[in-house]
Structures are given as C-alpha cells and as structure tokens.
matplotlib code that plots the C-alpha trace (Angstrom):
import matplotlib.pyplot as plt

x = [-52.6, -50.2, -46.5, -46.1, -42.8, -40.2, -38.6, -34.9, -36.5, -38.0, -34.9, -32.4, -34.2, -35.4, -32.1, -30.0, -32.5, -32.5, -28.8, -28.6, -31.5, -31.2, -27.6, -29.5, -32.7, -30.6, -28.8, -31.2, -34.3, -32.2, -32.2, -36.0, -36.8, -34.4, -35.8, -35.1, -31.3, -32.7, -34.3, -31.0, -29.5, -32.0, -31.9, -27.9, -27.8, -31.0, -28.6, -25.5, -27.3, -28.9, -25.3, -23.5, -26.4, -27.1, -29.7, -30.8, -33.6, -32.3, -33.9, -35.2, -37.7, -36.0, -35.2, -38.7, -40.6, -38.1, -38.4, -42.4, -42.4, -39.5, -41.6, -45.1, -45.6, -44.4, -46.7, -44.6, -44.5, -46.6, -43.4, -41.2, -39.7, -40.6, -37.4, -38.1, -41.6, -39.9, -37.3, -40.8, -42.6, -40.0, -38.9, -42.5, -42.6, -39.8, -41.3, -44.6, -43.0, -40.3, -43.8, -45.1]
y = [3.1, 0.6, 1.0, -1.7, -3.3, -3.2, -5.9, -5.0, -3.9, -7.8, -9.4, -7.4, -8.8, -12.2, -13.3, -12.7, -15.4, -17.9, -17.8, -18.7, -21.7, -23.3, -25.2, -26.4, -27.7, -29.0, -31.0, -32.1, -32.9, -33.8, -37.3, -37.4, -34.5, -34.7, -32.2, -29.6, -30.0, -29.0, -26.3, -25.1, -25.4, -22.7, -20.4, -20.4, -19.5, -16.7, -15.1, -14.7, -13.0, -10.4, -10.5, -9.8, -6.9, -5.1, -2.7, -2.9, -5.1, -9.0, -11.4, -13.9, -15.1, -18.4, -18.9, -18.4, -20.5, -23.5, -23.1, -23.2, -25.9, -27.8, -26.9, -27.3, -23.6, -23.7, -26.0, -27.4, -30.7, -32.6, -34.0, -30.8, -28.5, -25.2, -23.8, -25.8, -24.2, -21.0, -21.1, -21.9, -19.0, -16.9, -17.7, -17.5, -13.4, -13.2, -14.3, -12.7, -8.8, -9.6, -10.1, -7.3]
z = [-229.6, -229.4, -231.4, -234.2, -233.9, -237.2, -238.2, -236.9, -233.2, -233.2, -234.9, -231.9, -229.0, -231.0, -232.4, -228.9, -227.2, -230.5, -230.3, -226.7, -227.3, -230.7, -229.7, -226.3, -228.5, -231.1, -228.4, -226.4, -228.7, -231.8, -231.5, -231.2, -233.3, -236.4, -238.2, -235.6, -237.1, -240.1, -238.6, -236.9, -240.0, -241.6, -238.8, -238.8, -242.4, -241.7, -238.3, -240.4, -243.4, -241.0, -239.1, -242.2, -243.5, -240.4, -239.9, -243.9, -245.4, -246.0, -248.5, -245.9, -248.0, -248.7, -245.2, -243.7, -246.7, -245.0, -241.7, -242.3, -244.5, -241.9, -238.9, -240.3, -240.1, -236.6, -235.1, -231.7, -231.1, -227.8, -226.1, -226.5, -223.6, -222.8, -224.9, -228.0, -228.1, -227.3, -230.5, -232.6, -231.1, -231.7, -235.6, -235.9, -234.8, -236.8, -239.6, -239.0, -239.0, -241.6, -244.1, -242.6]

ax = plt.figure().add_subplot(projection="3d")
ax.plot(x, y, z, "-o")
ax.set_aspect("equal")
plt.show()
C-alpha cells in the first residue's frame, strides 16, 4: 500500500526545485512565452504565502484557479525545454494534493 503524500511533504521538496527554475524559464522563454511571466508572477505570490504560514494550511485557492486558467490547466507548450515542462508538472502536483 502505497503512502499518500500531504500537501506540506509535496510543497518542501516541490517549492525548493520551482525556486531554483521559474527565474531560468522566465528568462529564457519569456520573450516567446509571455504568459509564463504571468505565471511567475502567481507562483511568487503562492511561495511567499506558504513562506510566510509555514507548516499550517494556506488559502491557495486564488493562486491555483490562475495559474490553471494562465497555463491552460497546465498544458506545456510544443517548443518548450525540459525545465519549462518541469515547473508545469510540478505546480500541477502542487495543485493536485493541495485539493486533495
């Protein structure tokens, strides 16, 4: 039986990654993928709200209803790199076990 993941276990190892990529994609695929500053935008605001709460439960709900409706619910772009696909995949986890 495998162990369900909580939302802080996912948001540790999730949010150490995103902060390393999302300046990198924002850089390098901003000029051809505008919205991804949006996206960075979104995902700046949704860090320092679980920086600034800690372990306990954050309203996020704002935050994730934009970054799907930014990101059409995730869905990577054809001409993208490996770590733009990554910082969908993981907002998307994020996303997924915050709901849960």
């Amino acid at each position: 039986m495998s162990k369900k993941l909580d939302f802080n276990q996912v948001k540790e190892t999730h949010l150490k990654t995103l902060a390393q990529y999302v300046p990198i994609v924002a850089r390098v695929h901003g000029g051809n993928h505008p919205e991804f500053h949006e996206v960075r935008e979104v995902y700046d605001k949704l860090a320092k709200k679980l920086k600034d709460k800690g372990r306990g439960k954050t309203d996020l709900v704002d935050e994730f209803a934009k970054l799907r409706k930014i990101t059409d619910n995730y869905t990577v772009p054809d001409d993208v790199c490996e770590s733009y696909e990554a910082v969908y995949n993981l907002l998307a986890e994020l996303d997924k076990v915050y709901e849960s």
